[in-house]
C-alpha positions as CSV (number, residue, x, y, z in Angstrom):
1,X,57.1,85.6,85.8
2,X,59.6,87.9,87.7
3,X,57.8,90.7,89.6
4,X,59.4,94.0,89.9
5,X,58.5,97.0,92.8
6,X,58.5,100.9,91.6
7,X,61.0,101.1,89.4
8,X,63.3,104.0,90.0
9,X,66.3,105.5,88.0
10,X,69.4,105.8,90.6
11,X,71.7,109.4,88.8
12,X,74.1,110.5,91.3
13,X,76.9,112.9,90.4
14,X,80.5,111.6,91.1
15,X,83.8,113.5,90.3
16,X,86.2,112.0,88.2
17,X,88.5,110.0,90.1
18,X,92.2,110.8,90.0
19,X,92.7,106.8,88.6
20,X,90.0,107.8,85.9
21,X,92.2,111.1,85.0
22,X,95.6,109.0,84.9
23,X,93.8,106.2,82.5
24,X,92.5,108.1,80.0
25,X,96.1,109.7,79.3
26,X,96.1,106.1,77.0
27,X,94.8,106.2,73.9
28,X,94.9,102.0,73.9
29,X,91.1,100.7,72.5
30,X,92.6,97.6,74.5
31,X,91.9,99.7,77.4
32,X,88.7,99.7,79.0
33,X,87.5,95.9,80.2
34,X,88.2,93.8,83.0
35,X,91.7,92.5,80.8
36,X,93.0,93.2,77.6
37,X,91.7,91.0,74.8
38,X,95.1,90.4,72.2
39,X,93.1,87.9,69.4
40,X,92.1,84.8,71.7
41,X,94.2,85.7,74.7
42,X,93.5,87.8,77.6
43,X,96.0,89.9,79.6
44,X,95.3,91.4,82.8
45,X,97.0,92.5,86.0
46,X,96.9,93.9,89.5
47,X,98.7,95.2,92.5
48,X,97.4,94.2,96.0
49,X,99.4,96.1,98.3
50,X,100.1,96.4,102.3
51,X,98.0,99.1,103.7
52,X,96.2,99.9,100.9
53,X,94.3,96.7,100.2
54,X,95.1,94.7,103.5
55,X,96.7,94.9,106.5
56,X,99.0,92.0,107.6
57,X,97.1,91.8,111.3
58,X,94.1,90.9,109.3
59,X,95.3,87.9,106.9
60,X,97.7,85.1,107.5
61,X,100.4,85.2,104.8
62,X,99.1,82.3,102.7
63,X,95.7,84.5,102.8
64,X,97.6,87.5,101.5
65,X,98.5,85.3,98.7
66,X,95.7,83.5,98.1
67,X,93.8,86.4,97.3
68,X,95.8,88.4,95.8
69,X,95.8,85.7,92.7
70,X,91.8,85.7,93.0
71,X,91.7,89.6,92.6
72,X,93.4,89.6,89.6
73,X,91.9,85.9,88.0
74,X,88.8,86.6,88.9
75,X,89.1,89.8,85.7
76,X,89.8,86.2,83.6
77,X,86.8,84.4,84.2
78,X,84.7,87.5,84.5
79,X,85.4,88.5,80.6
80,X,84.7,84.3,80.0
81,X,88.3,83.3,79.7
82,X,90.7,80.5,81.8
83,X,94.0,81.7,83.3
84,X,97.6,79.9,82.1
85,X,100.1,81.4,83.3
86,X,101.3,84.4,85.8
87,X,104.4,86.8,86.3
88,X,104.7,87.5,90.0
89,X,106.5,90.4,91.8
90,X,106.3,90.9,95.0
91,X,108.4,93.2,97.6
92,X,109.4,91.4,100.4
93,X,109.9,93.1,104.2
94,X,113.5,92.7,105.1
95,X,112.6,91.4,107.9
96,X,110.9,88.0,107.0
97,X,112.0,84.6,107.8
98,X,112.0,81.8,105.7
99,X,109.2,80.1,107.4
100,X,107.1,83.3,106.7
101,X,108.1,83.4,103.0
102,X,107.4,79.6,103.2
103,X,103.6,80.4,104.5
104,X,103.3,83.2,101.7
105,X,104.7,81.0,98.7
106,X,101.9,78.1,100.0
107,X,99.0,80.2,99.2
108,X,100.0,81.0,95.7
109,X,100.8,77.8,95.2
110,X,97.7,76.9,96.2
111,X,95.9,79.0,93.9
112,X,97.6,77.4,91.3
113,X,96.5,74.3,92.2
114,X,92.8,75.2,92.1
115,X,93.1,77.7,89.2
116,X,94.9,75.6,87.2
117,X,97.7,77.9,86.4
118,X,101.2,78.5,86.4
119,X,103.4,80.8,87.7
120,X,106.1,80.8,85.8
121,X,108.3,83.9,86.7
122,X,108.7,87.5,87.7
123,X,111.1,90.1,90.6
124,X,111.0,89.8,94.0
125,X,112.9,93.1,95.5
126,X,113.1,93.9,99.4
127,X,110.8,96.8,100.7
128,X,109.2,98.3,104.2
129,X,105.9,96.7,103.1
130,X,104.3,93.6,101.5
131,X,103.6,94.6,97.8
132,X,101.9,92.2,95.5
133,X,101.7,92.4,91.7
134,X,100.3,90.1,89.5
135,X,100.0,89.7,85.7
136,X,98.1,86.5,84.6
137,X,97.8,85.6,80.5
138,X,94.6,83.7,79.5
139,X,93.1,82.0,77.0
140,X,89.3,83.5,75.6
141,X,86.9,80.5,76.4
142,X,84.9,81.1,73.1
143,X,82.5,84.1,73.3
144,X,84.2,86.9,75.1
145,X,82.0,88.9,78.1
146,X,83.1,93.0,77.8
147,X,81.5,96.2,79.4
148,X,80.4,97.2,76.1
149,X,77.6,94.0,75.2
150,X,74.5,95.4,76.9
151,X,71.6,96.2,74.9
152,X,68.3,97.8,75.0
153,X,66.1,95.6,77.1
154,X,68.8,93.5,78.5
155,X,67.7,92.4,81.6
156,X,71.1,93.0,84.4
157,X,71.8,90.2,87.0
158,X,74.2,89.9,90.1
159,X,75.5,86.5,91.5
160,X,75.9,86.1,95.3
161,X,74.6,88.7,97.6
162,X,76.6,91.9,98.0
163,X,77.4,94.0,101.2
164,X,79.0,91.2,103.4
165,X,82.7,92.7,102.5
166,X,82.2,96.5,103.4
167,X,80.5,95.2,106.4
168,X,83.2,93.0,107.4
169,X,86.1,95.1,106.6
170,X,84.6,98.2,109.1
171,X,84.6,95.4,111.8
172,X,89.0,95.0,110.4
173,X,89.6,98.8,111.1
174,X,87.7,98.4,114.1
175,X,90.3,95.5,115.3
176,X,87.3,93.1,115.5
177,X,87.5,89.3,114.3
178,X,85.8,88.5,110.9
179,X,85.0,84.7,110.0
180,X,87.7,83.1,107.4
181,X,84.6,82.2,105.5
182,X,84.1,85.7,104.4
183,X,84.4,86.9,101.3
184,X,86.4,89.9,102.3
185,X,88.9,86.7,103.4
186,X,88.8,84.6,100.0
187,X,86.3,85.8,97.3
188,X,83.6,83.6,95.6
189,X,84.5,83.3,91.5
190,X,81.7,81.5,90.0
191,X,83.8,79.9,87.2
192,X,81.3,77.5,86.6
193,X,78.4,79.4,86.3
194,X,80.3,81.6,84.0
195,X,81.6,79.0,81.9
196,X,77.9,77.4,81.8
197,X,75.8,80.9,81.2
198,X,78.6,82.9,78.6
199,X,76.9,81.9,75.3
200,X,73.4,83.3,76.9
201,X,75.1,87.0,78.2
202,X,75.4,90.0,76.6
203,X,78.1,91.4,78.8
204,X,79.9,90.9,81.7
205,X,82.4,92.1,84.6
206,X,83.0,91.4,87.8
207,X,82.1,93.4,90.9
208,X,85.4,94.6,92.8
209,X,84.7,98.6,92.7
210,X,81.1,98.0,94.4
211,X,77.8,97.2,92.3
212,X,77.0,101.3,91.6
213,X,80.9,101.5,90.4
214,X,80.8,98.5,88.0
215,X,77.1,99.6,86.9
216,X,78.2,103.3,85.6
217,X,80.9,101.2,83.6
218,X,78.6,99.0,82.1
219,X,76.1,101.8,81.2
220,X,79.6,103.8,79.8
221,X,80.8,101.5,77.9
222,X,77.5,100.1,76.4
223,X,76.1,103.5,76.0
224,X,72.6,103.3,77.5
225,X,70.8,103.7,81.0
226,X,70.5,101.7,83.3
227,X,67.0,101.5,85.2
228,X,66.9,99.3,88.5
229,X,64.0,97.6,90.0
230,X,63.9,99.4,93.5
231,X,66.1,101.3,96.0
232,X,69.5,99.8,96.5
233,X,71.2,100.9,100.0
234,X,74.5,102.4,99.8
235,X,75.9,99.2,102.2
236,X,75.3,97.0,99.4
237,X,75.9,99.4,96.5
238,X,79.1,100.9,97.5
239,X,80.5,98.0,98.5
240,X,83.8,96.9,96.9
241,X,86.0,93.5,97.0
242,X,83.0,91.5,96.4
243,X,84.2,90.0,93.0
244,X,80.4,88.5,92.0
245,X,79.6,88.9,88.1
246,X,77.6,91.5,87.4
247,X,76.1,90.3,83.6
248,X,73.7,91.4,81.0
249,X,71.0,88.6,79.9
250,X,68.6,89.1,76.5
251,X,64.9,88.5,77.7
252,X,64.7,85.1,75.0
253,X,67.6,83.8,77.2
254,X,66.2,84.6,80.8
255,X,64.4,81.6,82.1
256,X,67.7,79.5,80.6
257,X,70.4,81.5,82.8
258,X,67.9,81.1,86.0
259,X,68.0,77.1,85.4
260,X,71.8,77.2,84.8
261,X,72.2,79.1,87.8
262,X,69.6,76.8,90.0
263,X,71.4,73.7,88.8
264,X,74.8,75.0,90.0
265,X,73.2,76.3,93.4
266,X,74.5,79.5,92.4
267,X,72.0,82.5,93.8
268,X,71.0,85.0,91.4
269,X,69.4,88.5,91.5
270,X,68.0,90.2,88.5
271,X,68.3,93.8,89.6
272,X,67.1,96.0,86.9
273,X,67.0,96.3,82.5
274,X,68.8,98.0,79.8
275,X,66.8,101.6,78.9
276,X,67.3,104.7,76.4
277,X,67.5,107.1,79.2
278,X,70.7,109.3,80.6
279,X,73.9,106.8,81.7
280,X,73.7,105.8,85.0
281,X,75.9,107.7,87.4
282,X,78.1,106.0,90.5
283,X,77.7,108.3,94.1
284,X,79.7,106.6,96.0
285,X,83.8,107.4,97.1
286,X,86.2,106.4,94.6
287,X,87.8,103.4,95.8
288,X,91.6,104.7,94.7
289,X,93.0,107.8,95.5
């Protein structure tokens, strides 16, 4: 049996962002998940860009890479899919040498090697600045994971443990060292526990906004409350770049996900249930514009 504290209903009031505004001038019904689902493909994409979401001084080159691929794979597994192949662009300072473009290329390379995709074209233009952007095409794995899935009674789960990456990127700005282990540095996808656990989830996405972010998407797109089992701290709430799975489990299916998850060593938390109340509402800052 899984004991819960008081039970409290978090309702914050958040303005609509400006991204928010500049999204819903699509009418797309393709819009609205992690990727875009095109019969048993999945398209998604992102941009990871200098000064918005790293600063050179904090990653190596091959770092920059590297996790600029994980950023935007990680939407792949999250909706239950496997990534095939990429179209890269990137905007290259005019000032880099060949040994730095050599460093940058290895860690996309290297996520190919461990994702098992390809990159298999793109643009590369000369800029100021290093911008990344990164459109990957995969292939559904069977039952896809969307926003939309959760149901009354649903119980909602986390992997990992959340707050480590707002925590470590205040210690960036403040120009202190962070350990390349963290998973501000390279970002945990728990492909296998996904693959393992999909059949047994009523919805899924991953966690890149911060948990309250990704939990008023869920409740919006599923259309029903969201009721947690205690407090959560703003640290661990509001904090973004974390790229766990936030997923939605039926109560029949419960004690099977928690033996999937023990047999992978992959930690857990069940943080609250599916309820007919008001949608659960995100406080925190928007994290774009």
């Amino acid at each position: 049996m899984i004991k819960y504290q008081k039970r409290v209903i978090i309702e914050f009031v958040c303005k609509k962002s400006l991204e928010s505004f500049f999204i819903s001038q699509f009418s797309s019904k393709l819009i609205g998940d992690d990727g875009a689902i095109i019969g048993k493909d999945i398209l998604v994409g992102d941009a990871f860009f200098e000064n918005v979401h790293f600063k050179r001084e904090w990653l190596t080159l091959d770092e920059i890479a590297y996790k600029s691929v994980i950023v935007n794979i990680s939407d792949i597994y999250a909706m239950n899919g496997i990534p095939k192949y990429g179209i890269l662009t990137v905007a290259i300072p005019k000032d880099f040498s060949k040994n730095e473009l050599t460093l940058l290329a290895s860690g996309f390379k290297k996520a190919e090697k461990d994702f098992n995709f390809e990159i298999v074209g793109g643009d590369t233009i000369s800029n100021s600045k290093l911008d990344i952007s990164l459109t990957i095409l995969g292939s559904l794995n069977r039952k896809p994971l969307k926003r939309d899935g959760l149901k009354f009674a649903d119980f909602i789960a986390h992997t990992g443990t959340l707050g480590k990456c707002a925590k470590d990127l205040k210690s960036l700005f403040k120009g202190w060292k962070i350990s390349k282990k963290s998973p501000f540095v390279k970002p945990i996808i728990r492909t296998r526990f996904i693959r393992k656990s999909a059949n047994l989830l009523t919805a899924g996405l991953d966690i890149s906004d911060g948990l309250f972010s990704e939990l008023s998407h869920l409740s919006k797109m599923s259309k029903i409350g969201i009721r947690l089992n205690k407090k959560i701290s703003k640290n661990i709430g509001c904090s973004g770049e974390e790229y766990q799975l936030l997923f939605g489990i039926k109560p029949h299916n419960l004690r099977e996900v928690i033996n999937i998850a023990k047999n992978l060593n992959t930690d857990i938390k069940i943080i609250g249930r599916a309820v007919r109340s008001s949608k659960f509402k995100n406080f925190c800052k928007p994290h774009h514009f």
